[in-house]
N, C-alpha and C positions, 0 to 999 in steps of 0.2 A: 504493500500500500504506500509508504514511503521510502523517501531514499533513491541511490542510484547505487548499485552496485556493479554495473560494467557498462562498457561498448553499446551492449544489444541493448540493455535495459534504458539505457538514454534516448536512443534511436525510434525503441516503442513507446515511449512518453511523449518525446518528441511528435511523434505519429501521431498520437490520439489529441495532444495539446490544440493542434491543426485542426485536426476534424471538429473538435470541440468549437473554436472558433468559428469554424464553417456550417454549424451548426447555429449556431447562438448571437453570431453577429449580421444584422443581414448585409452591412456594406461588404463582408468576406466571401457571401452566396457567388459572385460570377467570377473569382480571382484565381487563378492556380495556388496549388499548397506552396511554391518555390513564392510566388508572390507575398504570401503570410509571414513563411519565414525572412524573408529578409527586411521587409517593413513594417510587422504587427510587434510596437514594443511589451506585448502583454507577453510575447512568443519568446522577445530575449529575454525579457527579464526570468522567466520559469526556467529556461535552456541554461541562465546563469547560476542561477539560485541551485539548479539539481547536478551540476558540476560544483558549488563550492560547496553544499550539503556532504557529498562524495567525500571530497578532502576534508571535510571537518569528521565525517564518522571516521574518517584512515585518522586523525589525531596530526594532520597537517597544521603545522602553527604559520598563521600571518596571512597566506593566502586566501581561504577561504572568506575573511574579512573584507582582502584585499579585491577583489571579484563582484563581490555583495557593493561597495563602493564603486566600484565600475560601471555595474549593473544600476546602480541609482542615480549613478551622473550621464546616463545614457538613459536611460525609461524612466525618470522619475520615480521608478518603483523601487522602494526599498523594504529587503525579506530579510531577515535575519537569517546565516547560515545554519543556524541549529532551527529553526524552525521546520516543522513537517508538512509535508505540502501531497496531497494524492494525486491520481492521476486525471485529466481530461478536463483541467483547473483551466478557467476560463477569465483572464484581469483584460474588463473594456474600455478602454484608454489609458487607463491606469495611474494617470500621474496626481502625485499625491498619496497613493496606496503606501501602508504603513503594517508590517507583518513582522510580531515582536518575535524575539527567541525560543522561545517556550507556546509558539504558539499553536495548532494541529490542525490542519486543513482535510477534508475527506476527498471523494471525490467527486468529479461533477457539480463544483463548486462554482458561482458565476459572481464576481467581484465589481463592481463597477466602481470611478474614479472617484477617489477622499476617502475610498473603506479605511478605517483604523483597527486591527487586532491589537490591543494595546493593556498594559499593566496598568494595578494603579497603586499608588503608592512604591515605598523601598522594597518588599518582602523580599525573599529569595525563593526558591523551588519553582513550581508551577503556578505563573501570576498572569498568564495569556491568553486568552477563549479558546476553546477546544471548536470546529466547525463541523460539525457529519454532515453525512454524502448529501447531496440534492439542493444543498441552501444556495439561493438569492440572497446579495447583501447592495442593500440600494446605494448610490452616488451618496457619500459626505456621513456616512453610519460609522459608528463609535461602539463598538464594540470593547468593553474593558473590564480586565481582571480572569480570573479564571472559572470563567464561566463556560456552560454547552450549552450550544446552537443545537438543537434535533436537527433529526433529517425532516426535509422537504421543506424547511423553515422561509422564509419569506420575510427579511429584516426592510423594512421603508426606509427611501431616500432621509438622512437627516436622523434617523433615530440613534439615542444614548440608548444602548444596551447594558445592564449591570448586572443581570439577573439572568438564571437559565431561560432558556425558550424551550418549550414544549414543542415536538414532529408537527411538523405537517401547520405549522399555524404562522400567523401573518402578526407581524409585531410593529409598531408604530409610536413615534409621540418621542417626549422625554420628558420623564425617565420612559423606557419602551415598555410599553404593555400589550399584549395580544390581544386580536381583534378577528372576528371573522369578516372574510368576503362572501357577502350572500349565502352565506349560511354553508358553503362549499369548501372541500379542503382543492385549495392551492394547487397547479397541476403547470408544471415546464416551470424553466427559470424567467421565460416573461410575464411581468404585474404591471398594471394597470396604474402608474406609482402615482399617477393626478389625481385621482378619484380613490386612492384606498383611506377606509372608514377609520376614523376619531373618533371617539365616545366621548372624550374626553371633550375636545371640540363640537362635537353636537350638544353636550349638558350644556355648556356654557352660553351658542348660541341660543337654545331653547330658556334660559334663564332672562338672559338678553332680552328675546321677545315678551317674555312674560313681565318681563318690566316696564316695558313699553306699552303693552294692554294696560298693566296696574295704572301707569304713568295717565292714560288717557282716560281710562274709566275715573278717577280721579278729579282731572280737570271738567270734566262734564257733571260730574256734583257740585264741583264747585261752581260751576256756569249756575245751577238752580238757586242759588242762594244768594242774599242779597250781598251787595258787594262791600257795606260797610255793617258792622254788628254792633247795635245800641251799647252803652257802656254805663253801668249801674254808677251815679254819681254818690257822692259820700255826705252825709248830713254837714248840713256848715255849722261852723261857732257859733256858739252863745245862744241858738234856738232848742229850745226842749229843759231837760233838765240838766243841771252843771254837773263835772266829770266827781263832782263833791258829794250829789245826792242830792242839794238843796233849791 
């Protein structure tokens, strides 16, 4: 699932990385694979990342670093060498794309540009999101700390991720909270990412309105009633009895 461990094993990564693309991107639909590979920086950055991964599980010092830096001043994408990445991973433009050390990619992954896999705070161990097979993670998602993504997950452009995400389910907002699409579970890595539902956003515009009713129902009582209210005047000095009794 991860890793590179030879020749052949790059060569079929490489393979499937392609089709993935050609799958999933449609400006890729009418171009040859030799066209993908030399101009889709989503293609170098993986082809780099699963060569410096190589030399960091061999215990190569400096390199593997050194490649990863290449790899980011060349795609904008920067993966950490010890990160796990599976196969048929799919980064769509990618610049900006942020994949910490510790971090686990499944496969059939589909990334679009500003994703963050990202720690939070100093800890040490595993402080990276874990990702299974089949997730969508929209344009500008923040994914942090070590947290799992299910599979067939569906992260919204823009969403703070902190918390697990449950399979199969469509996550939105910040902080990110799952939401359903029409009542359906989620199917391919394309969403609908204009139109996916906010609860959170709907309470508030529904509050909204209902203040704006209260707001006018109000004004229209006050329309019935006279517009100035008599004022109970106060007895004057020195008429009736003194404050004495006498």
């Amino acid at each position: 699932m991860y890793g590179v461990r030879s020749v052949g094993n790059l060569l079929s990564e490489l393979r499937r990385d392609i089709a993935a693309t050609k799958e999933r991107d449609p400006a890729a639909r009418d171009v040859s694979s030799l066209e993908i590979f030399a101009t889709w920086p989503g293609i170098h950055a993986l082809l780099m990342h699963r060569v410096a991964a190589a030399l960091h599980e061999a215990g190569v010092p400096l390199l593997p670093r050194t490649i990863a830096l290449v790899s980011r001043f060349i795609t904008g994408i920067e993966i950490h060498p010890a990160a796990r990445i599976g196969r048929g991973v799919f980064i769509d433009h990618g610049c900006g794309v942020v994949i910490g050390e510790t971090a686990s990619i499944g496969d059939d992954v589909t990334l679009y540009q500003g994703v963050t896999l990202g720690g939070t705070g100093f800890q040490t161990g595993k402080r990276h999101p874990t990702v299974q097979d089949n997730v969508t993670i929209g344009s500008g998602a923040k994914l942090l700390g070590p947290i799992t993504v299910g599979d067939g997950a569906k992260i919204g452009a823009n969403t703070v991720v902190v918390t697990d995400v449950p399979a199969n389910s469509t996550v939105v907002g910040n902080p990110g909270h799952p939401v359903k699409v029409e009542g359906r579970r989620p199917e391919g890595p394309d969403v609908d990412w204009i139109h996916l539902p906010d609860p959170v956003a709907d309470a508030v515009q529904a509050l909204s309105a209902r203040i704006t009713e209260l707001e006018r129902l109000v004004s229209e009582l006050n329309g019935r009633q006279p517009q100035k209210v008599a004022q109970v005047r106060p007895p004057e000095r020195g008429r009736g009895r003194s404050p004495a009794g006498g």
